[in-house]
LUMSENU-616426 format. One line per 3 residues: number of its first residue (from 0); for each residue x, y, z of C-alpha. Coordinates in Angstrom, 1 decimal, always signed. Layout:
<atoms>
NUM) X/Y/Z ~ ...
</atoms>
This chain:
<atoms>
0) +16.8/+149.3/+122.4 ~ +20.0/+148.9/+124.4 ~ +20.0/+145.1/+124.4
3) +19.4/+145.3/+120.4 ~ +22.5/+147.6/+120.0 ~ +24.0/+145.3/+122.2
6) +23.4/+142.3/+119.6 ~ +24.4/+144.4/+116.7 ~ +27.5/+145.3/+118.0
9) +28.4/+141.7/+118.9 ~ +27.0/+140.2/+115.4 ~ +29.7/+143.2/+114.0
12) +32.5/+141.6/+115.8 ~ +32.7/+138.2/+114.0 ~ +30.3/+139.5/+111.1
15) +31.9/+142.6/+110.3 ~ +29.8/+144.9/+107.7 ~ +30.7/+148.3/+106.1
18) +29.4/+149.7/+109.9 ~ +32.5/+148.1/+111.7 ~ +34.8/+150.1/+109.8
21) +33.4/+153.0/+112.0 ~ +32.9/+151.4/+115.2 ~ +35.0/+148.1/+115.3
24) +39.3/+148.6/+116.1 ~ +39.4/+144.6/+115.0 ~ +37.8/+145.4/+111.5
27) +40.9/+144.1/+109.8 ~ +41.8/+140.9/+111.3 ~ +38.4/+140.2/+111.7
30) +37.3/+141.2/+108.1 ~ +39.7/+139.1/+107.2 ~ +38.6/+136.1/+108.9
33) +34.8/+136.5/+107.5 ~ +35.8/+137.1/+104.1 ~ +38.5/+133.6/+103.6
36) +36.1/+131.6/+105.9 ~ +33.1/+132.9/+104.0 ~ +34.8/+131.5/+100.9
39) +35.4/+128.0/+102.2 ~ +32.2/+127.7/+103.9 ~ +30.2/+126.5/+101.6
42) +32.4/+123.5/+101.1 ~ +31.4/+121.8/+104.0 ~ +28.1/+119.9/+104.7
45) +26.8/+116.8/+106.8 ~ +27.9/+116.8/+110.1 ~ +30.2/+119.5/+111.0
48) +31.9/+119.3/+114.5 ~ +33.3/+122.9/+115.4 ~ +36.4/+122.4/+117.7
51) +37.0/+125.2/+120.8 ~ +33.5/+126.3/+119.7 ~ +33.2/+129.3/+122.1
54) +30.2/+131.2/+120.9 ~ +29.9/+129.6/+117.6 ~ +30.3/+132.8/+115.8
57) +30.8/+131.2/+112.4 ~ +28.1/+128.9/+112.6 ~ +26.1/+130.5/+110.4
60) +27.9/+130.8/+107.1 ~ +28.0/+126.4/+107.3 ~ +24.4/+126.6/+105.9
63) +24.8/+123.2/+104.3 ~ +25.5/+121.8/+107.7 ~ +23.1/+118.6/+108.4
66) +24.6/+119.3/+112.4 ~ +26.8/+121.2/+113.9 ~ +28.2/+120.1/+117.4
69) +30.3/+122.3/+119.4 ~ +33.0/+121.4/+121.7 ~ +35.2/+123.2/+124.1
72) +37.5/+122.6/+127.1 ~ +36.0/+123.8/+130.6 ~ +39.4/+125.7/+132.1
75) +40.6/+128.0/+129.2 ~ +41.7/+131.6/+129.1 ~ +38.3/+133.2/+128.8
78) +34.5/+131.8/+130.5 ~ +32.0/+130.4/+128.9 ~ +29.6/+133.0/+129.7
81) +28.5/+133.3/+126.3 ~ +29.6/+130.0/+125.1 ~ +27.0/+127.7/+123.0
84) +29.3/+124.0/+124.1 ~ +27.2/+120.9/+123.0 ~ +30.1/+118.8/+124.8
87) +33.5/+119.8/+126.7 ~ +36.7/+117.9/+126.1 ~ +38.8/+116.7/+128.3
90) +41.9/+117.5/+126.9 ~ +43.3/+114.1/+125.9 ~ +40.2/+112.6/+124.0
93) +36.8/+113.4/+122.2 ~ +33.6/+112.3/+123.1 ~ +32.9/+110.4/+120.0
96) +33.2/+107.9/+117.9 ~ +35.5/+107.3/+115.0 ~ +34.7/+108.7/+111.7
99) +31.6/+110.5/+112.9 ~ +31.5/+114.1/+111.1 ~ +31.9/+114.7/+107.8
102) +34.1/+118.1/+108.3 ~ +35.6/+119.9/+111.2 ~ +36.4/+123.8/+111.8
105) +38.3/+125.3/+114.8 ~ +38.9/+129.4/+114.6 ~ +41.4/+130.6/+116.6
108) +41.7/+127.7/+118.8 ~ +45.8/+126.3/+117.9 ~ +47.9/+128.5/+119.0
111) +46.2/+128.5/+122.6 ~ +46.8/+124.3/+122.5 ~ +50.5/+122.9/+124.0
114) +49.4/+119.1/+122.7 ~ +48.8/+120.0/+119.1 ~ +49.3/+116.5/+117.4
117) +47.5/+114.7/+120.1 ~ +44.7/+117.3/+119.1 ~ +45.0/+116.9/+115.7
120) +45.1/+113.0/+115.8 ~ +41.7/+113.5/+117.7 ~ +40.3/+115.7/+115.1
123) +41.4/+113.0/+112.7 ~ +39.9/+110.3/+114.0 ~ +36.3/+111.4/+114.7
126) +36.6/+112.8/+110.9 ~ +35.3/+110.1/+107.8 ~ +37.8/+109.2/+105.5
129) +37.9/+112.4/+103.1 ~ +36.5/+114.4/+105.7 ~ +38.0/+118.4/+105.3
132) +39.2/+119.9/+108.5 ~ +39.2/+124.1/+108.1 ~ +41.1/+126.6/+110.6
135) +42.1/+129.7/+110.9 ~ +45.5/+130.4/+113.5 ~ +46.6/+134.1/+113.9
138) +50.3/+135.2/+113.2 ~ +50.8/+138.5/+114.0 ~ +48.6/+139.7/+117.0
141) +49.6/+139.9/+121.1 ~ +49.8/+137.2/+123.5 ~ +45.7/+136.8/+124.9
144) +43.8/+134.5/+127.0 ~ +46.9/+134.2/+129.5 ~ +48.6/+131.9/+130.0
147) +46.7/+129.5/+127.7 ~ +48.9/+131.8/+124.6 ~ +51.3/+128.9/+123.6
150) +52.1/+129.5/+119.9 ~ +52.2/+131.4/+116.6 ~ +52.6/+129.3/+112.9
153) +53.9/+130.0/+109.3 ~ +51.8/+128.9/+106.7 ~ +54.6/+126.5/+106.6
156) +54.4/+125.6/+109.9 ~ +51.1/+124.8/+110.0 ~ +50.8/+123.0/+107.0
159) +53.9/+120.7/+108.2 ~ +52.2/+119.9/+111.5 ~ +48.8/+118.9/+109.5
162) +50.8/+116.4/+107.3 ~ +52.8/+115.2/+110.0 ~ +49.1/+114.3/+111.7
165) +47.3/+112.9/+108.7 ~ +46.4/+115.8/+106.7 ~ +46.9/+116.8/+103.3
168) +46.4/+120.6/+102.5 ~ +44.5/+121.3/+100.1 ~ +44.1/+125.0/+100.0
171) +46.1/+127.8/+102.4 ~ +45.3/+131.9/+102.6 ~ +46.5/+135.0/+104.4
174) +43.8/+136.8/+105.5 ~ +46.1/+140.1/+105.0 ~ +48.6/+142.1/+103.6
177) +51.7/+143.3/+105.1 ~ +50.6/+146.7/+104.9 ~ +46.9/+145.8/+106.3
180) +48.9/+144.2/+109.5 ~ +51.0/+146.8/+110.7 ~ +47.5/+148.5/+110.7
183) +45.7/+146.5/+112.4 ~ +48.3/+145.9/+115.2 ~ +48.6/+149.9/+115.2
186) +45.0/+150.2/+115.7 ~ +45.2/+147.5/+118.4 ~ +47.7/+149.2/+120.7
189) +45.7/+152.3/+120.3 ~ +42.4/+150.9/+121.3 ~ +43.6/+148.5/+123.8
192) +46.4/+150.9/+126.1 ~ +45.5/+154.6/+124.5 ~ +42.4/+155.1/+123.7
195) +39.3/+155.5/+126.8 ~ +38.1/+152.3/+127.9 ~ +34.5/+153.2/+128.2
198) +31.8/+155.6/+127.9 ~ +31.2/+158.6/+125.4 ~ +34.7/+159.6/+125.5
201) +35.2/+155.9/+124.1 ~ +33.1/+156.6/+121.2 ~ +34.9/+159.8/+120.4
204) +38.2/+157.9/+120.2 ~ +36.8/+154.9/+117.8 ~ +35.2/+157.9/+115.5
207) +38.4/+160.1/+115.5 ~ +41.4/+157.3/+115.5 ~ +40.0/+154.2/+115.0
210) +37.8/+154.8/+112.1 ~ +40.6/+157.2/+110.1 ~ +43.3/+154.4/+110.6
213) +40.6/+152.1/+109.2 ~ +40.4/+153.4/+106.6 ~ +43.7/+155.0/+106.1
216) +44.7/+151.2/+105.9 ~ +42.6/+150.1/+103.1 ~ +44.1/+153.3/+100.7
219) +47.8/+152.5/+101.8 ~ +46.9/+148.8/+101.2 ~ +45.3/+149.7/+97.4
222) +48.4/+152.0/+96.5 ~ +51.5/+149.9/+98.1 ~ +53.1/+147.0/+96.5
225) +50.9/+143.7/+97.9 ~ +53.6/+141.3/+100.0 ~ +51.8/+138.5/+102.6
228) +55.7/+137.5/+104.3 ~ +53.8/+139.4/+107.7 ~ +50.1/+138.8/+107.7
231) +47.5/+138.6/+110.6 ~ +46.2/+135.0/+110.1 ~ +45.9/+131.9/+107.8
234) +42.5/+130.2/+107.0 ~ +43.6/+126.4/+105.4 ~ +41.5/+123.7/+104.3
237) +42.9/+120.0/+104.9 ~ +41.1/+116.6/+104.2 ~ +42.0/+113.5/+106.0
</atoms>
């Protein structure tokens, strides 16, 4: 029973349903992140190469994916202890051959890389000519996995740094409003330095902060004006 709430609670962290609301302090960012990479999902089929892979916990919204290889870099600022890495990079170039994938995703990988157009030139490369490339990059959350934290984009940034590596943008979107991101960074604080860090006494402070804020933030966000200048992340979809 344990090990099954176990599962449900980390399916809820990437997979967020009307439960995580209750239970999950992330429910925004992360909300975010299923909904706009939900959307572009579908998109991509063939051979999908996912790039910083971790667990893989997008994997399996690609359901038109013929493959889907996951890569990773050993030394980074979290284990691979629940990891699912087909192949690890070494940093400087990919173990494969040019043009083999048909699309490539990588979910909260950038800001945690120093070399970014060396990256992206890789990515590139082992991409077929009108292959799409989709990622998500955060902007307004804490420094994590230190020290491997190296960077936070516009949606202008990122989109420059795509072109400038052989991308053309095709579509760009904020996963959040202003209003939903001063929430969730709220919410954040709370959980992370405030609230319990374990036990029952945990649970009491989810169901009596973390669950009002929740959904204190998606009235505030349905009755204020909409603005996306602060946001929590951008999901874009490129093609070589």
């Amino acid at each position: 029973m344990l090990s099954v709430i176990k599962d449900r609670l980390k399916k809820e962290a990437f997979l967020p349903t009307a439960l995580s609301i209750v239970i999950n302090p992330f429910y925004i960012i992360r909300h975010g992140l299923y909904k706009s990479i939900s959307k572009f999902s579908l998109g991509l089929s063939g051979d999908i190469l996912d790039f910083g892979c971790g667990s893989k916990p997008y994997e399996c919204l690609f359901k038109n994916a013929k493959q889907y290889v996951g890569v990773d870099i050993k030394v980074s600022g979290h284990n691979h202890v629940d990891s699912k890495v087909d192949f690890f990079y070494d940093g400087l170039k990919l173990p494969f051959d040019d043009k083999k994938f048909d699309a490539a995703v990588c979910f909260e990988v950038i800001e945690h890389v120093f070399n970014v157009d060396e990256v992206f030139t890789e990515i590139h490369r082992v991409l077929k000519p009108g292959g799409r490339l989709l990622l998500s990059i955060p902007f307004a959350w804490d420094e994590h996995e230190a020290p491997y934290d190296f960077a936070r984009y516009t949606s202008y940034g990122i989109k420059f740094v795509l072109e400038r590596n052989g991308f053309k943008v095709v579509e760009h979107v904020k996963t959040s409003t202003y209003v939903l991101a001063i929430f969730q960074m709220l919410i954040a604080y709370l959980s992370q330095y405030v609230l319990p860090k374990k036990g029952i006494f945990r649970i009491l402070g989810l169901l009596c902060v973390v669950f009002p804020l929740n959904v204190a933030s998606l009235i505030f966000n349905a009755l204020l004006p909409k603005r996306f200048d602060f946001f929590c992340n951008t999901v874009v979809l490129a093609e070589k």
